[in-house]
C-alpha positions in Angstrom: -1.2 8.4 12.4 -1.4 7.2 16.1 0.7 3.6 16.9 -3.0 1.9 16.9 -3.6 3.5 13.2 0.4 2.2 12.8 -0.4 -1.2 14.2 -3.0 -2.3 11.8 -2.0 -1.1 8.8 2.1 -3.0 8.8 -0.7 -6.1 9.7 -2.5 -5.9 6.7 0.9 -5.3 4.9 2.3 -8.5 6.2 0.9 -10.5 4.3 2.3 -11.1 0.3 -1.0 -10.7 -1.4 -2.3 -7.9 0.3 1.3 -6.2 -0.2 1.0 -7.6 -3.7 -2.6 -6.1 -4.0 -1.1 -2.5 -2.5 2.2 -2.8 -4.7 -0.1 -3.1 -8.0 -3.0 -0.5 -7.2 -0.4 2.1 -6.7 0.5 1.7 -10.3 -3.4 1.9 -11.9 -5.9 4.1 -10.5 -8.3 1.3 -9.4 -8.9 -2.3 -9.5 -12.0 -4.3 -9.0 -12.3 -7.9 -7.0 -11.9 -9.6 -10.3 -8.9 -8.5 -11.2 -7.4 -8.6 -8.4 -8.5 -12.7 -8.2 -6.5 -12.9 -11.4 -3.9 -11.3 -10.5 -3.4 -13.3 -7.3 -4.9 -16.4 -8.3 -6.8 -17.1 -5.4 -10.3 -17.6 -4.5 -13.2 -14.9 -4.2 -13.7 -15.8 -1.0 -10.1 -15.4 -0.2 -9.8 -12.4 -2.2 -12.7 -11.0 0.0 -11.0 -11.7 2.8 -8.0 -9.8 2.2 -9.8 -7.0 0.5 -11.5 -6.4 4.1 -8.7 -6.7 5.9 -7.1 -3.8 3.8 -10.0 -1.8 3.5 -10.4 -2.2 7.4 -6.9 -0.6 8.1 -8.1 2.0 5.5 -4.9 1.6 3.4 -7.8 1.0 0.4 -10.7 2.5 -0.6 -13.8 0.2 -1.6 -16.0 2.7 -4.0 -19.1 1.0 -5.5 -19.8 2.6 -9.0 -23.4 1.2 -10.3 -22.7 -2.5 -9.9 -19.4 -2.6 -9.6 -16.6 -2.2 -6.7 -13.4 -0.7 -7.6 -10.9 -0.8 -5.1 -8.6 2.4 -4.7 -4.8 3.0 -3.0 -5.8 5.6 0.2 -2.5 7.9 -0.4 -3.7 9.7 2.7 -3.6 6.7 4.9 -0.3 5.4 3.0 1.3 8.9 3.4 0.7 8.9 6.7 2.3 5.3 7.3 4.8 6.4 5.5 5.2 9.6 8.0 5.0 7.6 10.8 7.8 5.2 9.9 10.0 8.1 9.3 9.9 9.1 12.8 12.1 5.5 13.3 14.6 6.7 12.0 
């Protein structure tokens, strides 16, 4: 992961829902916009918002199934933040 990669994915973090959102898909295998408006309580719009903002850093992974989106961790990307961060210390 280059510092530009690094850069926008500890933005999309920053925030407490999307951490929220990232903190509960890594413990299911997916979620879809619905849930995660229940889970956070706030709007669709809002939800789509941050849902974009997470897929854009490509920390999730937006997979339409029929007519349904379900929303999925990216353990590559994550792993690689993860890497990357270890090289700080």
């Amino acid at each position: 992961m280059d510092s530009k990669s690094c850069e926008k994915a500890t933005g999309a973090i920053a925030d407490k829902y999307r951490l929220s959102i990232l903190l509960e898909l890594a413990q299911r295998d997916s979620m879809t916009p619905s849930e995660i408006q229940e889970l956070t309580g706030l709007s669709q719009p809002c939800v789509s918002h941050h849902v974009k903002l997470l897929t854009d850093s490509e920390l999730v992974r937006a997979e339409k199934e029929g007519r349904n989106v379900y929303l999925r961790l990216n353990k590559d990307t994550t792993r690689q933040l993860s890497d990357f961060l270890a090289k700080l210390t």
